[in-house]
C-alpha positions as CSV (number, residue, x, y, z in Angstrom):
1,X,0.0,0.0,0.0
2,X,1.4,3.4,-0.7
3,X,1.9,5.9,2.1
4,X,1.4,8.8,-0.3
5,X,-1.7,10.3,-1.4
6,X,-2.3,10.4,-5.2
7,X,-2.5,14.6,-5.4
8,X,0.8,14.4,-4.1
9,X,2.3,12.8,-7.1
10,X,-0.6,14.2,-9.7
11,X,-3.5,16.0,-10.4
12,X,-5.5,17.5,-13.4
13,X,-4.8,21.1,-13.0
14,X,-5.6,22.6,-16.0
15,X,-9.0,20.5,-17.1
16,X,-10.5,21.1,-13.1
17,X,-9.7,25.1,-13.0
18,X,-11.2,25.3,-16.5
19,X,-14.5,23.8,-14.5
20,X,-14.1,25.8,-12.0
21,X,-13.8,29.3,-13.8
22,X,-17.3,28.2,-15.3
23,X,-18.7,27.4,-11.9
24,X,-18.2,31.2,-11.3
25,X,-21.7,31.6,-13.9
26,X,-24.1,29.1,-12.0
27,X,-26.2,30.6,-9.9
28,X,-29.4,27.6,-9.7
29,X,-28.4,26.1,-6.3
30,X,-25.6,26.7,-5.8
31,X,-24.1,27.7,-2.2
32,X,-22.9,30.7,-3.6
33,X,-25.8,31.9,-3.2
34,X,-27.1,31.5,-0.1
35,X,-24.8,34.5,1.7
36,X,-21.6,36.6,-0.1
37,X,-18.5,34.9,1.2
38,X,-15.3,36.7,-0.5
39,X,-13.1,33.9,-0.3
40,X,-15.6,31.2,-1.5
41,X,-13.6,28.2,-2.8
42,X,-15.2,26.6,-5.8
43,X,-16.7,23.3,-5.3
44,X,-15.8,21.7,-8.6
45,X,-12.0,22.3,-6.9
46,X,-12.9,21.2,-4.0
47,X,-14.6,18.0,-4.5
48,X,-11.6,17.0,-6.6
49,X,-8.8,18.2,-4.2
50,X,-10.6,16.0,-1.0
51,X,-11.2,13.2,-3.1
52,X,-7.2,13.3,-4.6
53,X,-6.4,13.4,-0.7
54,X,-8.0,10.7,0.0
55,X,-7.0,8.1,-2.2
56,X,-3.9,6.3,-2.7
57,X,-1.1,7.3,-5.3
58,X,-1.0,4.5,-8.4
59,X,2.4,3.4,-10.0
60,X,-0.1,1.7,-13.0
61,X,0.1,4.1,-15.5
62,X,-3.5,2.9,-17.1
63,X,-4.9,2.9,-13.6
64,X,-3.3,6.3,-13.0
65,X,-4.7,7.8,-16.3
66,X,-8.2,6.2,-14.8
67,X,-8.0,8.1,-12.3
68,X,-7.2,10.8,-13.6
69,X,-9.9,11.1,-16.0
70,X,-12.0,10.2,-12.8
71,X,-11.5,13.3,-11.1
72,X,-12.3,15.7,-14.1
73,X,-15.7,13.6,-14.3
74,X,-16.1,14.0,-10.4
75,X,-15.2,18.0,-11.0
76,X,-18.1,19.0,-13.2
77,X,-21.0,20.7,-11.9
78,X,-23.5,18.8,-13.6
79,X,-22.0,15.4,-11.9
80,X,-22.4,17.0,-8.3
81,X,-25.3,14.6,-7.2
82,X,-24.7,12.1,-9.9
83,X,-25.5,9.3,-7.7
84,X,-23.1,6.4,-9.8
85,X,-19.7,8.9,-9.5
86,X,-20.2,9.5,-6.0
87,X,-20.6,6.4,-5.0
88,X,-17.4,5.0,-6.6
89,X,-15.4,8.1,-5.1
90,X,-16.8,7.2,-1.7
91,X,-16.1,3.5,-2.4
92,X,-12.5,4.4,-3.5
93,X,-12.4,6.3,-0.5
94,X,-13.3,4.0,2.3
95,X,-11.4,1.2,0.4
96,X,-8.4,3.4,0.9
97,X,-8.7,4.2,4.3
98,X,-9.5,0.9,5.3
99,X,-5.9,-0.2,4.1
100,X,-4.9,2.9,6.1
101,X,-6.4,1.3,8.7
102,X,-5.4,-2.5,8.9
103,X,-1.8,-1.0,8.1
104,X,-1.5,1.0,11.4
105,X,-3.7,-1.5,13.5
106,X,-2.0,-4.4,12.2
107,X,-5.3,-6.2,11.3
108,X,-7.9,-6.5,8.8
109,X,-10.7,-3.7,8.5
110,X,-13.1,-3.6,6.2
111,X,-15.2,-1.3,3.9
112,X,-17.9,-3.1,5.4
113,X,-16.8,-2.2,9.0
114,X,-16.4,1.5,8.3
115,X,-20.1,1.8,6.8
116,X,-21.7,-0.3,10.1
117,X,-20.0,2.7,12.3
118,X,-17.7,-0.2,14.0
119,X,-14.8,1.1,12.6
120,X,-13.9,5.4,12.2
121,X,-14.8,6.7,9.3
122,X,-12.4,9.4,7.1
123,X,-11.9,12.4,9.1
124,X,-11.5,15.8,7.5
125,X,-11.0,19.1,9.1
126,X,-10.9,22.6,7.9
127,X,-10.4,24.8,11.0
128,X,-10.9,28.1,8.4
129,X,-13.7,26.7,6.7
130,X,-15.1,30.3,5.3
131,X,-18.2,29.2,2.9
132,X,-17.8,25.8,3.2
133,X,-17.2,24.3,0.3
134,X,-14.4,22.0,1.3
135,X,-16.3,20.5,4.4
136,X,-19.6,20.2,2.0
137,X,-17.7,18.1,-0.9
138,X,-16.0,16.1,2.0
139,X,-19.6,15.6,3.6
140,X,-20.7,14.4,-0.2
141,X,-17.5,12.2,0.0
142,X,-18.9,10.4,3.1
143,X,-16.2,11.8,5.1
144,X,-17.0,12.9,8.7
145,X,-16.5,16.5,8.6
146,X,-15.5,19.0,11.6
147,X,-15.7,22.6,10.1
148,X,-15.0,26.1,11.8
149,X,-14.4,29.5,11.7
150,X,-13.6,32.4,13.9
151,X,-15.7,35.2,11.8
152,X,-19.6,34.4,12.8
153,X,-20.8,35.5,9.5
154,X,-18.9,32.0,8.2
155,X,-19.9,29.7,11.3
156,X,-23.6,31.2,10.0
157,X,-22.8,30.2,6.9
158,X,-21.5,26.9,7.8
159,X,-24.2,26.1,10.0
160,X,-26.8,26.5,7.1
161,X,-24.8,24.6,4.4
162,X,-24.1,21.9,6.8
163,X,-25.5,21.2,10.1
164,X,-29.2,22.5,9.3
165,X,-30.0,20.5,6.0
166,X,-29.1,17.0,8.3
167,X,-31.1,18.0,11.4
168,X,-34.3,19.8,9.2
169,X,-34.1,18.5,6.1
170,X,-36.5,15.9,7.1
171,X,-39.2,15.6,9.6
172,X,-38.0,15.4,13.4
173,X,-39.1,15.3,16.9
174,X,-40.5,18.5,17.9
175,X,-41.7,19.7,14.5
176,X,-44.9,21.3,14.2
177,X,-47.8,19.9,13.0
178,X,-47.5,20.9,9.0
179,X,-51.4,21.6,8.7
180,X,-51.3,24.0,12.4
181,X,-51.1,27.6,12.2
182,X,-47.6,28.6,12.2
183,X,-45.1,31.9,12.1
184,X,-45.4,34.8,13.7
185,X,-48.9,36.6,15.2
186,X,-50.2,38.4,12.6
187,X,-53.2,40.3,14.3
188,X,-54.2,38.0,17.1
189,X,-53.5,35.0,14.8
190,X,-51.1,32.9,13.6
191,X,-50.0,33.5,10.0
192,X,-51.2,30.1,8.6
193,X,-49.8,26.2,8.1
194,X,-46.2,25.2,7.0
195,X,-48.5,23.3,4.0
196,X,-51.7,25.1,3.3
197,X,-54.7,22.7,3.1
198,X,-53.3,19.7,5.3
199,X,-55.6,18.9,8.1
200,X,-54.0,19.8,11.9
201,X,-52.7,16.2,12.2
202,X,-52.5,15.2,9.1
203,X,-49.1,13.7,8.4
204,X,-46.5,15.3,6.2
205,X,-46.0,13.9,2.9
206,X,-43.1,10.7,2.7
207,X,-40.7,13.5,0.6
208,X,-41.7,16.6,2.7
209,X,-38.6,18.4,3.7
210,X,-39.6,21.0,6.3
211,X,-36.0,23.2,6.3
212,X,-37.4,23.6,2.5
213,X,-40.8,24.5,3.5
214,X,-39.6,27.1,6.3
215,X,-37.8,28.6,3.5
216,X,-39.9,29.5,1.5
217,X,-42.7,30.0,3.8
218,X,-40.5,32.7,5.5
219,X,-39.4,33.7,2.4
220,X,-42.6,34.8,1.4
221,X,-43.9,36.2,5.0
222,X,-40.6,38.4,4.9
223,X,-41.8,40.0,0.7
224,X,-45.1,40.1,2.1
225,X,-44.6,42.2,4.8
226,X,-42.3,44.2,2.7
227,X,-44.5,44.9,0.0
228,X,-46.9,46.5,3.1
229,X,-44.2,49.1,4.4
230,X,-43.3,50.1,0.4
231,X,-47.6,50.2,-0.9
């Protein structure tokens, strides 16, 4: 097994900053987005970069033009949830830190192991994590992530693009009731259901996402109010 990591003997430069000067001109949800960050990394970049860190060099020069190729594909924007590509990276991944593994341990771990939670998982850290785009592609990598900052615009930042899309992005103890008045009072009342037209109880539907409902339903309360002060 080799000790060294494969962007440390290569990496496809030219072809992933070529995708990532066009990532500058997407604006459809991306993170970008979401707040003004000056130093924002592109994710194209940074999706390759963590996955090259995390997988072995190769002395195969096929398997190292594979490879290669691999992390261009990985790169471009329009592969970011391609569900076959990520799998393989986080396959290659966990394959490679399980060698890691048995090598410092001195016995077998397996892939198997690793996904079960018996076993550590990859561990990326990025104690200046800014807009987040290196902790999010390592998240997408299956990595465990540990992301900070010490400016509180980023940590707000971080905490959207990270934390708050696992712990609301689907239902969860304590949630409201998506058909019971909700928001703020809006003279003596409540300003109306998360989902207009579901009964109090009624349950949510199986692909209801309620961090994407508050959204938009604050999202709208916030241009509604607005558009009162300006009339």
């Amino acid at each position: 097994m080799s000790e060294r990591r494969f962007i440390e003997e290569s990496f496809p430069v030219k072809e992933v900053s070529a995708i990532s000067a066009r990532e500058k001109n997407i604006r459809h949800g991306h993170i970008s987005t979401l707040h003004i960050w000056w130093a924002r990394r592109p994710l194209a970049a940074s999706r390759a970069t963590a996955y090259a860190a995390l997988v072995e060099a190769v002395d195969d020069l096929l398997a190292w033009q594979r490879r290669r190729d691999f992390i261009v594909e990985l790169s471009r924007w329009e592969n970011s949830l391609n569900r076959m590509l990520l799998q393989k990276a986080r396959r290659e991944i966990l394959e490679a830190h399980a060698r890691r593994l048995a090598a410092e341990r001195g016995e077998p771990v397996t892939v198997q192991e690793i996904e079960a939670g018996r076993v550590p998982p990859p561990r990326v850290l990025d104690p200046f994590a800014g807009g987040g785009a290196i902790p999010l592609e390592a998240l997408r990598l299956g990595c465990e992530v540990h992301a900070g900052d010490y400016n509180p615009v980023a940590v707000l930042i971080l905490k959207a693009t990270l934390e708050y899309p696992q712990k609301y992005g689907r239902p969860f103890d304590g949630m409201p009731p998506v058909g019971e008045a909700y928001g703020p009072m809006v003279g003596g009342q409540r300003a109306g259901p998360l989902l207009p037209g579901m009964e109090p109880e009624e349950a949510p539907p199986a692909d209801f996402n309620p961090l994407l409902e508050a959204v938009k339903y604050w999202g709208n309360w916030v241009l509604e109010e607005a558009r009162k002060e300006l009339a």
